[in-house]
C-alpha positions as a Markdown table, in Angstrom:
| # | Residue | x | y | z |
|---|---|---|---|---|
| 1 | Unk | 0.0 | 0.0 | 0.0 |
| 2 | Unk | 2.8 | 2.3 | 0.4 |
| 3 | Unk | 4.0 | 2.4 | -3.0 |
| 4 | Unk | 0.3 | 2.9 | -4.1 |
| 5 | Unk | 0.5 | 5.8 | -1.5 |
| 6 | Unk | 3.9 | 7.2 | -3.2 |
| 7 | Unk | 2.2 | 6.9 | -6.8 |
| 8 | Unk | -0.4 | 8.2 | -6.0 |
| 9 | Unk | 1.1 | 11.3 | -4.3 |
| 10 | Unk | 3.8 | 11.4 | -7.5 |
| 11 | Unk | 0.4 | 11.6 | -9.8 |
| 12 | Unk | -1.2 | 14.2 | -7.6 |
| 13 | Unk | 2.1 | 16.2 | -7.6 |
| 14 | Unk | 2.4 | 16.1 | -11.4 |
| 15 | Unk | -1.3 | 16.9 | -11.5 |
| 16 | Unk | -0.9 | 20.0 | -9.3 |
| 17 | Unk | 2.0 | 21.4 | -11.0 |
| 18 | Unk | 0.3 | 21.1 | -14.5 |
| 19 | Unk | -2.3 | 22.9 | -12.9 |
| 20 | Unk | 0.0 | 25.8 | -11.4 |
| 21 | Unk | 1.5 | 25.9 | -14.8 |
| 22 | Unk | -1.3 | 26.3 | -16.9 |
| 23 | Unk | -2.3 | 28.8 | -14.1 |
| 24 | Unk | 0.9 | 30.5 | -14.9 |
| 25 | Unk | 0.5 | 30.6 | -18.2 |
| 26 | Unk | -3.0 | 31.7 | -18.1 |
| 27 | Unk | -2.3 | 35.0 | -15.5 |
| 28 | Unk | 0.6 | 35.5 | -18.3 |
| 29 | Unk | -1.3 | 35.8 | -21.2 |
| 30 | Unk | -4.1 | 38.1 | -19.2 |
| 31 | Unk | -1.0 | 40.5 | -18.4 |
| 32 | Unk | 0.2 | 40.3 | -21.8 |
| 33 | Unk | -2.9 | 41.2 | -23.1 |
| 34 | Unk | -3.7 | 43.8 | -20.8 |
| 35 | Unk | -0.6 | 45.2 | -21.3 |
| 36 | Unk | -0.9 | 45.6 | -25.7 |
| 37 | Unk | -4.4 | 47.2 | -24.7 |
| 38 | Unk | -2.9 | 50.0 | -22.8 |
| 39 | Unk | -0.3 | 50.3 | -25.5 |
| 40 | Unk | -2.9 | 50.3 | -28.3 |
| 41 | Unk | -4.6 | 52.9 | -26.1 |
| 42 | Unk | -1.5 | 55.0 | -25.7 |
| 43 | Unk | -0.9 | 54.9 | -29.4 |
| 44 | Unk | -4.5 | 56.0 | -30.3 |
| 45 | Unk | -3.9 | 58.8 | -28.2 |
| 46 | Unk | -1.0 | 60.1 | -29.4 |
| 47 | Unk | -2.2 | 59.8 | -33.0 |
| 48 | Unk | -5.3 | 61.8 | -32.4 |
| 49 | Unk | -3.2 | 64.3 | -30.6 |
| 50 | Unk | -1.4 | 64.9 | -34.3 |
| 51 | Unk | -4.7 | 65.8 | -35.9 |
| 52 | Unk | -4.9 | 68.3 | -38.5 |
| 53 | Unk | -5.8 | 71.4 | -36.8 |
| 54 | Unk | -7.3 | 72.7 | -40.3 |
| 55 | Unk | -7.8 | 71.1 | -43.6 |
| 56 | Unk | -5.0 | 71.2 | -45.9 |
| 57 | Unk | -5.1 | 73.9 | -49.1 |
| 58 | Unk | -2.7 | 74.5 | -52.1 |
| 59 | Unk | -0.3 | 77.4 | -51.4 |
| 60 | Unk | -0.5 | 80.5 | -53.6 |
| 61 | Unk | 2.1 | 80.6 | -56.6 |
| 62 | Unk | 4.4 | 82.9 | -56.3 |
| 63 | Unk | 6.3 | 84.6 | -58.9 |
| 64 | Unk | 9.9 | 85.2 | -58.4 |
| 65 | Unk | 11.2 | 86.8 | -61.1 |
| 66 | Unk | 11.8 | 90.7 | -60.7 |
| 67 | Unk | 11.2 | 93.1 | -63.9 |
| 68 | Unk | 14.0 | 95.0 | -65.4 |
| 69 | Unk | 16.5 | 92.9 | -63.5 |
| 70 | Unk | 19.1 | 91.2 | -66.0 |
| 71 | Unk | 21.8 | 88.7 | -64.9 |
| 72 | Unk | 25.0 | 88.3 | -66.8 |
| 73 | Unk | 26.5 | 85.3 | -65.6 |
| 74 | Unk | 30.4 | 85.2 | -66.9 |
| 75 | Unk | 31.0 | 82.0 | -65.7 |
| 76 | Unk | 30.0 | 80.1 | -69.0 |
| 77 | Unk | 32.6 | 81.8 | -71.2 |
| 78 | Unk | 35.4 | 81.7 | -68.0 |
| 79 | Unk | 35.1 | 77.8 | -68.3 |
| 80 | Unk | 34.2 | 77.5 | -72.1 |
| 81 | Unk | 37.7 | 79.2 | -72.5 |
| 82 | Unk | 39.4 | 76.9 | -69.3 |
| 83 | Unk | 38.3 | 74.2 | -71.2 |
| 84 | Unk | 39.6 | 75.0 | -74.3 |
| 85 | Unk | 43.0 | 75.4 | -72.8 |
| 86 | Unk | 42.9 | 72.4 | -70.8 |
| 87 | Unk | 43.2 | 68.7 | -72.4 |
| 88 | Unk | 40.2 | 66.3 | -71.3 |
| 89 | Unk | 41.8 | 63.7 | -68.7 |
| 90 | Unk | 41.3 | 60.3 | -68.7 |
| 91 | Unk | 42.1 | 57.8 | -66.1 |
| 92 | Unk | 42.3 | 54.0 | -66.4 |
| 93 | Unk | 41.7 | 52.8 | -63.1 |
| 94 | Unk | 40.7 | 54.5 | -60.0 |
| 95 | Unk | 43.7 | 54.9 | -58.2 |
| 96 | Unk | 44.9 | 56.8 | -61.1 |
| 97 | Unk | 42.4 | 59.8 | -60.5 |
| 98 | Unk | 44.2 | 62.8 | -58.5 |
| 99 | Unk | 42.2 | 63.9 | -55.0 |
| 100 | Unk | 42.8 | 67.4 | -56.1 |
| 101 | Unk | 42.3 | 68.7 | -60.2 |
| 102 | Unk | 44.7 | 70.7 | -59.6 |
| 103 | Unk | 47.3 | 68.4 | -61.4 |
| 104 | Unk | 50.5 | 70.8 | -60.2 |
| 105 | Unk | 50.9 | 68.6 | -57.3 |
| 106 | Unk | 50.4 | 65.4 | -58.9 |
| 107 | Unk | 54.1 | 64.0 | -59.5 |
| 108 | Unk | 55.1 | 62.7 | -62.8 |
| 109 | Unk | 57.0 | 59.8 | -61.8 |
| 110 | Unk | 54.8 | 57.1 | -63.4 |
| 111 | Unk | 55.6 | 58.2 | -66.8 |
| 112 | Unk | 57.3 | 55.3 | -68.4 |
| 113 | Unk | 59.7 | 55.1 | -71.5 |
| 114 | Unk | 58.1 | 55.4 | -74.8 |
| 115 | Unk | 55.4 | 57.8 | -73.4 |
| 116 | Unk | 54.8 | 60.7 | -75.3 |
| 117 | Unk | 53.8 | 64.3 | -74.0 |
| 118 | Unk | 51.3 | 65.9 | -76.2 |
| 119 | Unk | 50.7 | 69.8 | -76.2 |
| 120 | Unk | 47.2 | 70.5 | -75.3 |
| 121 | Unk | 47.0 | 72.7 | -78.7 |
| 122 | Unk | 48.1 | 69.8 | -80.8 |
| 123 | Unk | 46.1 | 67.0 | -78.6 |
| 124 | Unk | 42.9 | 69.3 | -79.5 |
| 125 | Unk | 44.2 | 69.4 | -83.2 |
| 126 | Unk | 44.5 | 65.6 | -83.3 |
| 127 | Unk | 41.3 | 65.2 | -81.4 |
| 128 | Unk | 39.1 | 67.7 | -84.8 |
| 129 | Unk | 41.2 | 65.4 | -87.0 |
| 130 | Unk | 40.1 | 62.3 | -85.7 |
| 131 | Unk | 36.5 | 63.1 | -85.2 |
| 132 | Unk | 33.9 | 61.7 | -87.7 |
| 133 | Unk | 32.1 | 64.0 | -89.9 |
| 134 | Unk | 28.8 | 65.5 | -89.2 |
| 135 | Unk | 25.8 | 63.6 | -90.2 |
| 136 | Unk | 24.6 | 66.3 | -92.7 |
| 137 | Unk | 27.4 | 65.9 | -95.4 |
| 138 | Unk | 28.4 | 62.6 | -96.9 |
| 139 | Unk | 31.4 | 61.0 | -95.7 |
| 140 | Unk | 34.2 | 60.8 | -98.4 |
């Protein structure tokens, strides 16, 4: 009889602390929900606090422009000219590309035997040589 008293108290035991779990698990779930409520609450809240306070409307135009006021801007022509001085660069690999375009600073010591420096008046002359003809007169 003792060992059906030991079982029967190991089967009660088990019982009881399925039960305290599920109880657990149970008082959890009630706090967990309670808890998204007040956050869903909280959240409601602060949304109706952003409320429009009046309805949105298009903003007048405005014009900008002043009459009689003419702008001469001189930097076209400054770097149309720069340009036309300066010979196009072009770099075959990253590392190549100077971190200032001021080239002055740029040393020279990569230039190899064979390589030929080309005046930037003579480089443009090759360059009106080399380019194809317009498309409005046949190419001869």
């Amino acid at each position: 009889e003792e060992a059906e008293l030991e079982e029967i108290s190991l089967k009660e035991r088990q019982r009881r602390e399925r039960e305290a779990e599920r109880a657990m698990l149970e008082r959890a779930k009630r706090e967990a929900a309670a808890e998204q409520e007040r956050l869903d609450e909280e959240r409601k809240a602060r949304l109706q606090s952003m409320a429009a306070e009046r309805p949105w409307r298009e903003p007048p135009s405005r014009n900008f422009e002043v009459e009689g006021l003419e702008v001469t801007a001189q930097e076209p022509a400054v770097q149309a000219a720069r340009q036309k001085r300066l010979m196009e660069a072009r770099y075959l690999h990253p590392r190549d590309v100077p971190f200032s375009p001021d080239e002055t600073d740029v040393p020279v010591t990569e230039v190899g035997p064979g390589t030929e420096t080309i005046p930037a008046t003579e480089a443009a002359s090759r360059d009106a040589a080399d380019a194809p003809p317009p498309d409005d007169e046949p190419a001869s």
